[in-house]
PyMOL CGO cylinders between C-alpha atoms (Angstrom):
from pymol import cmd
from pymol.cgo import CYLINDER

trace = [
    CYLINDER, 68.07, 91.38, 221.33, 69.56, 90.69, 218.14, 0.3, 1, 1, 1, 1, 1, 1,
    CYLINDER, 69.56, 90.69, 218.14, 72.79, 92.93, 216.79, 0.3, 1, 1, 1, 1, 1, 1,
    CYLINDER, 72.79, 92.93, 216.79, 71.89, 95.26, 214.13, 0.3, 1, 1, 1, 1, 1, 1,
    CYLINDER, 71.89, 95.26, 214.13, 74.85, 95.57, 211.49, 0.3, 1, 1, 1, 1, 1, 1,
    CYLINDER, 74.85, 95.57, 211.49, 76.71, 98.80, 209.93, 0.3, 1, 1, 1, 1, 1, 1,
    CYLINDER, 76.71, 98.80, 209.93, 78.72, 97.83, 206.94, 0.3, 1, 1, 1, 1, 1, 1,
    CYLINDER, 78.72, 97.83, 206.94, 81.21, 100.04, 205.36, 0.3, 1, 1, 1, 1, 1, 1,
    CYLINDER, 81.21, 100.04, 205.36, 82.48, 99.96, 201.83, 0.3, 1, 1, 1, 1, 1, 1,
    CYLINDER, 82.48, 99.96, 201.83, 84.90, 101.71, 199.81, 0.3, 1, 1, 1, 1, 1, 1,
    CYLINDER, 84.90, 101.71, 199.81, 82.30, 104.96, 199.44, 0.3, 1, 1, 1, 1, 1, 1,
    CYLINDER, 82.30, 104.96, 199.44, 79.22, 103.98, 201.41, 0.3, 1, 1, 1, 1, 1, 1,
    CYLINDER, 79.22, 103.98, 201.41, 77.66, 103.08, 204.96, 0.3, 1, 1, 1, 1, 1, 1,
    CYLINDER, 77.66, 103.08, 204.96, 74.94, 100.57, 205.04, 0.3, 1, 1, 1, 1, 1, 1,
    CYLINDER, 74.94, 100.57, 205.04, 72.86, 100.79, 208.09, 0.3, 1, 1, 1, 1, 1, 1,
    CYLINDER, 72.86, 100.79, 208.09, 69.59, 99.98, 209.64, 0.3, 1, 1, 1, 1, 1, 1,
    CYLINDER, 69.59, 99.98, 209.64, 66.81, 102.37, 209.05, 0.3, 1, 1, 1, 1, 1, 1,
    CYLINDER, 66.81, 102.37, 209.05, 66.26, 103.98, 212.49, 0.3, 1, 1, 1, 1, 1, 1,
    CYLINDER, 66.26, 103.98, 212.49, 62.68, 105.36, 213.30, 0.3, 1, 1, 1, 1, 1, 1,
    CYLINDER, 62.68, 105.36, 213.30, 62.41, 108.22, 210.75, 0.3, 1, 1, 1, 1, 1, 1,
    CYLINDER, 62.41, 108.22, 210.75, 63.53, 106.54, 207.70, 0.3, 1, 1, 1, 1, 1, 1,
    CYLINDER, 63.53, 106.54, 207.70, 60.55, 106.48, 206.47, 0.3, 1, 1, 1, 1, 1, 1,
    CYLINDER, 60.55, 106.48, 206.47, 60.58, 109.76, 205.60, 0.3, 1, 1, 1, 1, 1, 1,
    CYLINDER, 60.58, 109.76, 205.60, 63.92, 109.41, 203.39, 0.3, 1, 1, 1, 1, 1, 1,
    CYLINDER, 63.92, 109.41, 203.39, 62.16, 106.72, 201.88, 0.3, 1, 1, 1, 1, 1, 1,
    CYLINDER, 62.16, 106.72, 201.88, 59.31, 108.37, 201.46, 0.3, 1, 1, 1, 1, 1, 1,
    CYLINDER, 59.31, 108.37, 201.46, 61.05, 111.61, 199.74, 0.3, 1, 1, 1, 1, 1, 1,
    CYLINDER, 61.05, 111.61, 199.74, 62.84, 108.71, 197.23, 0.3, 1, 1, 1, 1, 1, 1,
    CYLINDER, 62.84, 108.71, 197.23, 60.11, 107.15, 196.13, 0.3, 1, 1, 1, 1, 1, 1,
    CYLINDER, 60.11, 107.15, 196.13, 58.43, 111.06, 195.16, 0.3, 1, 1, 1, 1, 1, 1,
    CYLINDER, 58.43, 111.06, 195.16, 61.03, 111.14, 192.29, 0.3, 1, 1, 1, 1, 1, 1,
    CYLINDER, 61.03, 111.14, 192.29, 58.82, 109.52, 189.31, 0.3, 1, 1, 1, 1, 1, 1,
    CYLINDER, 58.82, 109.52, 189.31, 62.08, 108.11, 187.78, 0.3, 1, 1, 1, 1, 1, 1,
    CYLINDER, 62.08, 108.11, 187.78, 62.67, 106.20, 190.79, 0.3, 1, 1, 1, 1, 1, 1,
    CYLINDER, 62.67, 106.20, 190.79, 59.29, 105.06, 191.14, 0.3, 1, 1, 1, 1, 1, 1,
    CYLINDER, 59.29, 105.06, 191.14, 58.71, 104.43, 187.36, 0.3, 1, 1, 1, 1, 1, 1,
    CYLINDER, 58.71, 104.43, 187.36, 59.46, 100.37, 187.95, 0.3, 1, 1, 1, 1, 1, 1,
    CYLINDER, 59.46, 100.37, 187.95, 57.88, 100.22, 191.55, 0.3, 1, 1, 1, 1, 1, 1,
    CYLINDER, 57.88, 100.22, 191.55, 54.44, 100.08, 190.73, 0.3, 1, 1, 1, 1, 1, 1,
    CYLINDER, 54.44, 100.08, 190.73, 51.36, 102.38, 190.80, 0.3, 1, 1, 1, 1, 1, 1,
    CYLINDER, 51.36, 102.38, 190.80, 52.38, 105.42, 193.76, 0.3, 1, 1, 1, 1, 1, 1,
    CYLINDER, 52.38, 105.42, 193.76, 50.51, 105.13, 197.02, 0.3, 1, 1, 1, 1, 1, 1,
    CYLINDER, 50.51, 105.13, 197.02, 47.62, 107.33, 197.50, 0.3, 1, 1, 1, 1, 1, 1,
    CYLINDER, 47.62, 107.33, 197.50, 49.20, 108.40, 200.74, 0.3, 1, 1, 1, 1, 1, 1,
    CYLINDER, 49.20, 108.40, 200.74, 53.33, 108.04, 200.18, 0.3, 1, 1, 1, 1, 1, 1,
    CYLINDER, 53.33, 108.04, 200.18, 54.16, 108.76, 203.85, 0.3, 1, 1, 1, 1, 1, 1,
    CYLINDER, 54.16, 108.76, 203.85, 51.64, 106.08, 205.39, 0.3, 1, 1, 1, 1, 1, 1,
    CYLINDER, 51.64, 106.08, 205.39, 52.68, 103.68, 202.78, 0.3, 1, 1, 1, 1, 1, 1,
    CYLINDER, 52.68, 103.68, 202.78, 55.97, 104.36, 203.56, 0.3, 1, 1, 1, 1, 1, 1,
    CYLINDER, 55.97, 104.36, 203.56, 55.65, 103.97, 207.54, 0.3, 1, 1, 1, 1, 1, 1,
    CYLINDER, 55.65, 103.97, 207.54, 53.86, 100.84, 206.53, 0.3, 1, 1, 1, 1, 1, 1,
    CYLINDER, 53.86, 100.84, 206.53, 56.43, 99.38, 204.78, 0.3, 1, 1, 1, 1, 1, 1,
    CYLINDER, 56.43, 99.38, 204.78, 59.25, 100.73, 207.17, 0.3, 1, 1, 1, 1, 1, 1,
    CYLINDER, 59.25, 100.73, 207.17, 57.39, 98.10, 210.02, 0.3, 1, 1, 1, 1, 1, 1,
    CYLINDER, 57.39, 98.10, 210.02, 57.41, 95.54, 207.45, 0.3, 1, 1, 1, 1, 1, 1,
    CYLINDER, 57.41, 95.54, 207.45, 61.12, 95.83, 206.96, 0.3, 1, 1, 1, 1, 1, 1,
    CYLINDER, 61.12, 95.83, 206.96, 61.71, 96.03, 210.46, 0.3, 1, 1, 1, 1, 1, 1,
    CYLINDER, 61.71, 96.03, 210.46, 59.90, 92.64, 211.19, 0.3, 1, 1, 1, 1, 1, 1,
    CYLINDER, 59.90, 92.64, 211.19, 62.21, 91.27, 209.10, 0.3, 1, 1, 1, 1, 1, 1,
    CYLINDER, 62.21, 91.27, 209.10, 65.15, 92.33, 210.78, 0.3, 1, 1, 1, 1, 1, 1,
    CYLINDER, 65.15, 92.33, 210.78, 63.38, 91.21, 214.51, 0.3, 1, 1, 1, 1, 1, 1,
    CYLINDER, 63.38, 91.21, 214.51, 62.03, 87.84, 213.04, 0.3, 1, 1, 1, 1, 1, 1,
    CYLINDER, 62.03, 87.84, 213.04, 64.65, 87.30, 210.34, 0.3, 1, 1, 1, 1, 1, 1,
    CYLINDER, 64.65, 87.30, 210.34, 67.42, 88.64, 211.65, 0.3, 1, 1, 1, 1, 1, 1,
    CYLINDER, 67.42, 88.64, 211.65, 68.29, 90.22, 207.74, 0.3, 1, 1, 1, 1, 1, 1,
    CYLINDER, 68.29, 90.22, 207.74, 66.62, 93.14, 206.21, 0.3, 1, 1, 1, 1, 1, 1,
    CYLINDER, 66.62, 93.14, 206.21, 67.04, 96.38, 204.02, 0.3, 1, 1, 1, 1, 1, 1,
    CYLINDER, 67.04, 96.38, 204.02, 69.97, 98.63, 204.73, 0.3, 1, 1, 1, 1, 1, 1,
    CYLINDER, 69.97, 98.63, 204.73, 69.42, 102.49, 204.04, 0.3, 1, 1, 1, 1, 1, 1,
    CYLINDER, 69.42, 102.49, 204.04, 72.81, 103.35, 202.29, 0.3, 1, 1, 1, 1, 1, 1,
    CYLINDER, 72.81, 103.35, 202.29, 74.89, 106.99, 202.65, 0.3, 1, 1, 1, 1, 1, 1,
    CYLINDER, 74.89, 106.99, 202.65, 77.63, 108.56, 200.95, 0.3, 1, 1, 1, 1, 1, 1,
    CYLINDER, 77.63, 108.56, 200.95, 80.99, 108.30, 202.98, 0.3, 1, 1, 1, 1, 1, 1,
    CYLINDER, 80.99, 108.30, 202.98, 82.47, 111.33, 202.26, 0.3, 1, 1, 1, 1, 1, 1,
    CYLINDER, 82.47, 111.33, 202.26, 79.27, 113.66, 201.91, 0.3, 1, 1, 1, 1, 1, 1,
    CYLINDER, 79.27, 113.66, 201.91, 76.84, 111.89, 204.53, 0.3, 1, 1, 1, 1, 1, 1,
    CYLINDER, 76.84, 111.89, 204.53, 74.31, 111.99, 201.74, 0.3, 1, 1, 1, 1, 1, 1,
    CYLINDER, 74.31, 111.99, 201.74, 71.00, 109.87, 201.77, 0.3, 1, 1, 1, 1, 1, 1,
    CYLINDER, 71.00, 109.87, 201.77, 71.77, 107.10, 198.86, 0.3, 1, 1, 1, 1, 1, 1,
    CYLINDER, 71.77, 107.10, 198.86, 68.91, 104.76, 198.23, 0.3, 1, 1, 1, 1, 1, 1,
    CYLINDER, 68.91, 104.76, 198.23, 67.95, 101.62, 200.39, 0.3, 1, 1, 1, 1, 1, 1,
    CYLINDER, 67.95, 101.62, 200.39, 68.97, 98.14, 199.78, 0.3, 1, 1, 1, 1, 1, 1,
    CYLINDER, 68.97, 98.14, 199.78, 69.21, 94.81, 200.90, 0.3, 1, 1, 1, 1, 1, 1,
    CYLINDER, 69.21, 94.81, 200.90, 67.79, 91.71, 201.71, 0.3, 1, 1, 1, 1, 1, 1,
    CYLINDER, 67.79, 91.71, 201.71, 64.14, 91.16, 203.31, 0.3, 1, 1, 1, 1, 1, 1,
    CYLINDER, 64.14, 91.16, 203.31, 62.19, 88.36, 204.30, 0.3, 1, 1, 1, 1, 1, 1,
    CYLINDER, 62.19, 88.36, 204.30, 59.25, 87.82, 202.02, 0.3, 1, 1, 1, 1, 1, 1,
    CYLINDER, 59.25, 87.82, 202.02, 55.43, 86.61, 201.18, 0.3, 1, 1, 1, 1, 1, 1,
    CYLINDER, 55.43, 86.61, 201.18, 53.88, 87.73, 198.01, 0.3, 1, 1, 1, 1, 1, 1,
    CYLINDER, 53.88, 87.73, 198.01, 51.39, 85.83, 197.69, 0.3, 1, 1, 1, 1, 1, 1,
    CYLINDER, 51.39, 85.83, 197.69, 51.70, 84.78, 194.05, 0.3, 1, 1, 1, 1, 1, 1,
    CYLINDER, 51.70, 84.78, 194.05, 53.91, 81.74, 194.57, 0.3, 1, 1, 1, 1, 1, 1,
    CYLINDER, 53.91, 81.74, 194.57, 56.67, 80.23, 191.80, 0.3, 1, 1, 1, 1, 1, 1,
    CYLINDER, 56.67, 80.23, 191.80, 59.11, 80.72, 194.21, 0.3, 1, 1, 1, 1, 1, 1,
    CYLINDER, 59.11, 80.72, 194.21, 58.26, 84.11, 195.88, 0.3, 1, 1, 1, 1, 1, 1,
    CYLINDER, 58.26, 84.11, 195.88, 56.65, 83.25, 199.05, 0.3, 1, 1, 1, 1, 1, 1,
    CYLINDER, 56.65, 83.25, 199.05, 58.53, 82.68, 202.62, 0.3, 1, 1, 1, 1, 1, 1,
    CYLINDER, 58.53, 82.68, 202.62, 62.09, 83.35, 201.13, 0.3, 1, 1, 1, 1, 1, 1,
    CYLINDER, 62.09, 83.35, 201.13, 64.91, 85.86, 201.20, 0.3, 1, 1, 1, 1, 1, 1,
    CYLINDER, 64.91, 85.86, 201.20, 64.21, 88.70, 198.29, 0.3, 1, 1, 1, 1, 1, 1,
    CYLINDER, 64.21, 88.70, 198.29, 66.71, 91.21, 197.67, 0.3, 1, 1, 1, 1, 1, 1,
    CYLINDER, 66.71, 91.21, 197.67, 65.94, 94.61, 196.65, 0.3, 1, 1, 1, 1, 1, 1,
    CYLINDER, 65.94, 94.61, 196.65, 68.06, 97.91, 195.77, 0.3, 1, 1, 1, 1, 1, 1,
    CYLINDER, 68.06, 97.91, 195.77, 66.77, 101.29, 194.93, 0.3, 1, 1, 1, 1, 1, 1,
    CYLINDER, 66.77, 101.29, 194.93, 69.11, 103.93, 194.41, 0.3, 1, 1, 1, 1, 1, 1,
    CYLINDER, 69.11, 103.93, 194.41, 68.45, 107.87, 194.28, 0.3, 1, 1, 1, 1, 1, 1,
    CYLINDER, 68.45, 107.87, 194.28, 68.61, 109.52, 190.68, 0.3, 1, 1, 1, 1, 1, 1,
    CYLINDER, 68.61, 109.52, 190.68, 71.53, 111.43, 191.51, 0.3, 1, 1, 1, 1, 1, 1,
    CYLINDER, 71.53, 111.43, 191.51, 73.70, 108.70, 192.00, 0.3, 1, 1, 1, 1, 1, 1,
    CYLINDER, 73.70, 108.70, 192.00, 72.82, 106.34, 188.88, 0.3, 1, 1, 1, 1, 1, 1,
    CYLINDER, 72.82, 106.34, 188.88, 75.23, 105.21, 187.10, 0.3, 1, 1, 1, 1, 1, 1,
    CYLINDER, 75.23, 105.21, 187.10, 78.54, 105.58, 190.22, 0.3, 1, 1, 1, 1, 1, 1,
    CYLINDER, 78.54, 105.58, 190.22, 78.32, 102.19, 190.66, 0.3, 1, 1, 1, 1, 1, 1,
    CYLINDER, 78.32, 102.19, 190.66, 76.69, 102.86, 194.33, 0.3, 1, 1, 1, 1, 1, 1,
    CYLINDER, 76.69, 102.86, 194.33, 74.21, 99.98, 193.76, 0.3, 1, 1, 1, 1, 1, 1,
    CYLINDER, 74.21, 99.98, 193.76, 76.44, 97.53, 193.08, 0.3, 1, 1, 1, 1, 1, 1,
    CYLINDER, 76.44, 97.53, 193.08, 78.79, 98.35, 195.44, 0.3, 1, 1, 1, 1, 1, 1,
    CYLINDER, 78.79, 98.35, 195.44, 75.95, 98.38, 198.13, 0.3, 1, 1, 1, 1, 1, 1,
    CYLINDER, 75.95, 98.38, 198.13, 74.36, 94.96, 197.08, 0.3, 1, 1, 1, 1, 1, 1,
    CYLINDER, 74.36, 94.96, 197.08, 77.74, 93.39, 196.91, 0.3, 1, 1, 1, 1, 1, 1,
    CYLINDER, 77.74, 93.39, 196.91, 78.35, 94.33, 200.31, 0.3, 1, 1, 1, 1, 1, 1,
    CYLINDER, 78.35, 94.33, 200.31, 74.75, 93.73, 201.61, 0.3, 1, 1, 1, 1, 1, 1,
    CYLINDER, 74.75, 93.73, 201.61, 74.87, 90.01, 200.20, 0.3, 1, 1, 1, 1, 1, 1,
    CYLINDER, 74.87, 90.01, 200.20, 77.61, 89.09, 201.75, 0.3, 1, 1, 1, 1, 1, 1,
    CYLINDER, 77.61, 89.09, 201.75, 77.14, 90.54, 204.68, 0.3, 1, 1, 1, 1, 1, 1,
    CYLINDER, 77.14, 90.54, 204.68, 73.68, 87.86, 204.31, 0.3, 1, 1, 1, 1, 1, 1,
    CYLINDER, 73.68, 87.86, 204.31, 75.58, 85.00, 203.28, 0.3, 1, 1, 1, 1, 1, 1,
    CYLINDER, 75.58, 85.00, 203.28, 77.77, 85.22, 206.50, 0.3, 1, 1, 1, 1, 1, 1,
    CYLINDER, 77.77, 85.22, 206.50, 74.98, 85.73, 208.84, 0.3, 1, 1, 1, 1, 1, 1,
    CYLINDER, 74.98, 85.73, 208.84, 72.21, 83.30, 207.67, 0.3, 1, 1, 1, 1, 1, 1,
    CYLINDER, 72.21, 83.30, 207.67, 74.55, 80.98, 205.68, 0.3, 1, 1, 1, 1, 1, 1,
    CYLINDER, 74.55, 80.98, 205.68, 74.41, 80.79, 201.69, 0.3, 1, 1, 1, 1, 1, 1,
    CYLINDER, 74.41, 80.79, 201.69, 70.88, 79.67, 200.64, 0.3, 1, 1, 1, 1, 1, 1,
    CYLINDER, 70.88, 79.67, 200.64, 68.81, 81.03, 197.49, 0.3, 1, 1, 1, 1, 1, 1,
    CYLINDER, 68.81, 81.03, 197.49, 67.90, 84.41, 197.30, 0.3, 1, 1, 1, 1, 1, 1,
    CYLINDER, 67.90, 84.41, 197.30, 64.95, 85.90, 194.79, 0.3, 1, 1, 1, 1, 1, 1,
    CYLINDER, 64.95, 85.90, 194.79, 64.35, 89.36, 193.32, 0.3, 1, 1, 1, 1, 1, 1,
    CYLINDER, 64.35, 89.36, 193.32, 61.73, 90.50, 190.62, 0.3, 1, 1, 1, 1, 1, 1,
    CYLINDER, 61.73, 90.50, 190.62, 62.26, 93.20, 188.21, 0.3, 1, 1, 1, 1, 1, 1,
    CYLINDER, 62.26, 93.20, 188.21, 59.94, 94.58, 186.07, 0.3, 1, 1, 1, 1, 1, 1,
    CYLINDER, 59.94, 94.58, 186.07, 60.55, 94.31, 182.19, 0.3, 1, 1, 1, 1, 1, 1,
    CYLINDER, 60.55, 94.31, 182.19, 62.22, 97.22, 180.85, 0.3, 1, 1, 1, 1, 1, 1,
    CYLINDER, 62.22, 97.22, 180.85, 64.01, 98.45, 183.90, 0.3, 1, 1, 1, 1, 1, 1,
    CYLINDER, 64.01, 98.45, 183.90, 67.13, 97.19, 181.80, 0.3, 1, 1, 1, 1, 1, 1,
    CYLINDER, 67.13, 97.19, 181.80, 69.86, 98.73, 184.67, 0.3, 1, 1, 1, 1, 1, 1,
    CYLINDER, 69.86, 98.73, 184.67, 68.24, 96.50, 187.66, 0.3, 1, 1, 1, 1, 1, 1,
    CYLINDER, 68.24, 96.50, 187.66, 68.27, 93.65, 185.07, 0.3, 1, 1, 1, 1, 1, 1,
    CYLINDER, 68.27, 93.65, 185.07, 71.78, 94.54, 184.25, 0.3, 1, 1, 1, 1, 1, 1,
    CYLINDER, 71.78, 94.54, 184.25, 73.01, 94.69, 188.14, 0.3, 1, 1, 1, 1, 1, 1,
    CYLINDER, 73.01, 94.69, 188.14, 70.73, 91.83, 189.30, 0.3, 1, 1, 1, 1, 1, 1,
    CYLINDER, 70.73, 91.83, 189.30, 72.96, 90.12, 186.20, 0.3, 1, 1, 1, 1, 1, 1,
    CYLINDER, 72.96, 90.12, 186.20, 76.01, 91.58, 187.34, 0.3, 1, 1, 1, 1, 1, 1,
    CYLINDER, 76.01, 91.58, 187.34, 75.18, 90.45, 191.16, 0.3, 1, 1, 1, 1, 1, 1,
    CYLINDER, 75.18, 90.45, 191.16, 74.88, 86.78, 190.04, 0.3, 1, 1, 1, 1, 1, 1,
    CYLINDER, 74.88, 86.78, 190.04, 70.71, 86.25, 190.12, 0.3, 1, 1, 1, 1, 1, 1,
    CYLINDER, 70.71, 86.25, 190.12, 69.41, 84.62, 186.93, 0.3, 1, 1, 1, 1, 1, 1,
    CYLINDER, 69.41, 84.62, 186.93, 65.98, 84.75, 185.31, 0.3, 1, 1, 1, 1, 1, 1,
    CYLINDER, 65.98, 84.75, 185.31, 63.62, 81.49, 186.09, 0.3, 1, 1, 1, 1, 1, 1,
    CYLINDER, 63.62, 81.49, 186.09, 60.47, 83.01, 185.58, 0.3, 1, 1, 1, 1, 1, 1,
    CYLINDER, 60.47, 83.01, 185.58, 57.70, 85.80, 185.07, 0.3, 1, 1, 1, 1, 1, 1,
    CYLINDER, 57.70, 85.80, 185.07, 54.75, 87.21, 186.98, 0.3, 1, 1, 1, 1, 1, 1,
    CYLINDER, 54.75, 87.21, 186.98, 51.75, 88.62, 185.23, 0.3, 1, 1, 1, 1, 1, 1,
    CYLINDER, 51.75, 88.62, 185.23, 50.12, 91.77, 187.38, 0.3, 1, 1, 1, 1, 1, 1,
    CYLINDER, 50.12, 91.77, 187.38, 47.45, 94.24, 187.38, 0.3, 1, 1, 1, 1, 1, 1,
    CYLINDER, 47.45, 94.24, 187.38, 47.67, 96.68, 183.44, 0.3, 1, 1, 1, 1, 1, 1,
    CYLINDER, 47.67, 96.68, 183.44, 49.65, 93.56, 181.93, 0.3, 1, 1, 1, 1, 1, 1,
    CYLINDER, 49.65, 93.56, 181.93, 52.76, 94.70, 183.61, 0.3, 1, 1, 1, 1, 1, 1,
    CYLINDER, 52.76, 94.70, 183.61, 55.37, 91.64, 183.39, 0.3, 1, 1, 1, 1, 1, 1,
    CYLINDER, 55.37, 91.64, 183.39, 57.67, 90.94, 186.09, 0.3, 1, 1, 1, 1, 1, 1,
    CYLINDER, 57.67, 90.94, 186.09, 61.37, 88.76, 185.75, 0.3, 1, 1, 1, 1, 1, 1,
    CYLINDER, 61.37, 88.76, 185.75, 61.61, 86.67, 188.43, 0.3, 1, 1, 1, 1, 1, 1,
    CYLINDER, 61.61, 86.67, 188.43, 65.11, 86.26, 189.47, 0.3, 1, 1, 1, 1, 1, 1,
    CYLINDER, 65.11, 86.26, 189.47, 67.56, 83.80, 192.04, 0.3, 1, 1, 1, 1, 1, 1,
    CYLINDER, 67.56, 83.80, 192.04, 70.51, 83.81, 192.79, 0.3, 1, 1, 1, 1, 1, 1,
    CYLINDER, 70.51, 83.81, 192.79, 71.22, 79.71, 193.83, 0.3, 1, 1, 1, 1, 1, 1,
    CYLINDER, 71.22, 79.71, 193.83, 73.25, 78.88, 196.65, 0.3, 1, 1, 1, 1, 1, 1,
    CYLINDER, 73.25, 78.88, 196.65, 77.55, 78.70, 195.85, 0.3, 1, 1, 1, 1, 1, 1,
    CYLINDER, 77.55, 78.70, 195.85, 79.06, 75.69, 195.82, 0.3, 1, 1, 1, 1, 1, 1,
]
cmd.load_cgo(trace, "trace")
């Protein structure tokens, strides 16, 4: 059985979903400014949400890494998730059977800073439990604060995906440390 991590920060604690986080996740992704760079909503949020919750936690079983849902120190407050997960997306140029990192962050708490303290934390955390290696993200054009962060957290652009409505996605890495 593998050890699940907690990480603290300065203001937040990063832990492993448990059973129900679905739900929180769920509940996040209602908020249409949260959603607006995620794609088209799921017919059915909370089975797309369970869905994805057993996704996430087959990364953690096979990967031994995976998405961290983040609290508030001080109020015990339901942040946003982040993290790194194990991937397949099925378009290639570099997105397929790698280590993608992903943050989404509740409207509330835009612009604190949360997100990058969370990521900072949840990347290293990654680096010194399944070594330094490259790490992707996408980020659809126009969601200028992810682009800004996913700057900020050291991932540059190499590339674009073209999906369903035209919608452009930046495909990010951030390469190994010397």
């Amino acid at each position: 059985m593998i050890k699940l991590p907690r990480i603290e920060t300065e203001r937040l604690i990063l832990d492993v979903p448990d059973r129900d986080g679905y739900l929180l996740l769920r509940d996040l992704h209602a908020d249409p400014e949260v959603h607006r760079y995620l794609g088209p909503p799921a017919d059915d949020p909370t089975t797309d949400m369970f869905s994805r919750a057993l996704h996430g936690a087959g990364s953690w079983l096979l990967y031994g890494y995976g998405m961290f849902m983040v609290w508030e120190k001080d109020s015990g407050a339901f942040v946003g998730q982040v993290g790194v997960f194990h991937t397949m997306r099925g378009f290639g140029k570099g997105m397929d059977d790698v280590p993608e990192a992903g943050w989404i962050v509740a409207r509330q708490y835009w612009g604190r800073g949360y997100a990058f303290e969370a990521m900072r934390a949840a990347l290293e955390w990654f680096e010194q439990s399944a070594g330094p290696q490259r790490i992707t993200c996408m980020i659809e054009q126009g969601n200028d604060a992810s682009f800004a962060l996913a700057k900020r957290l050291g991932f540059v652009r190499y590339g674009e995906h073209v999906v369903e409505d035209d919608i452009i996605l930046d495909l990010l890495e951030r390469r190994v440390r010397p």
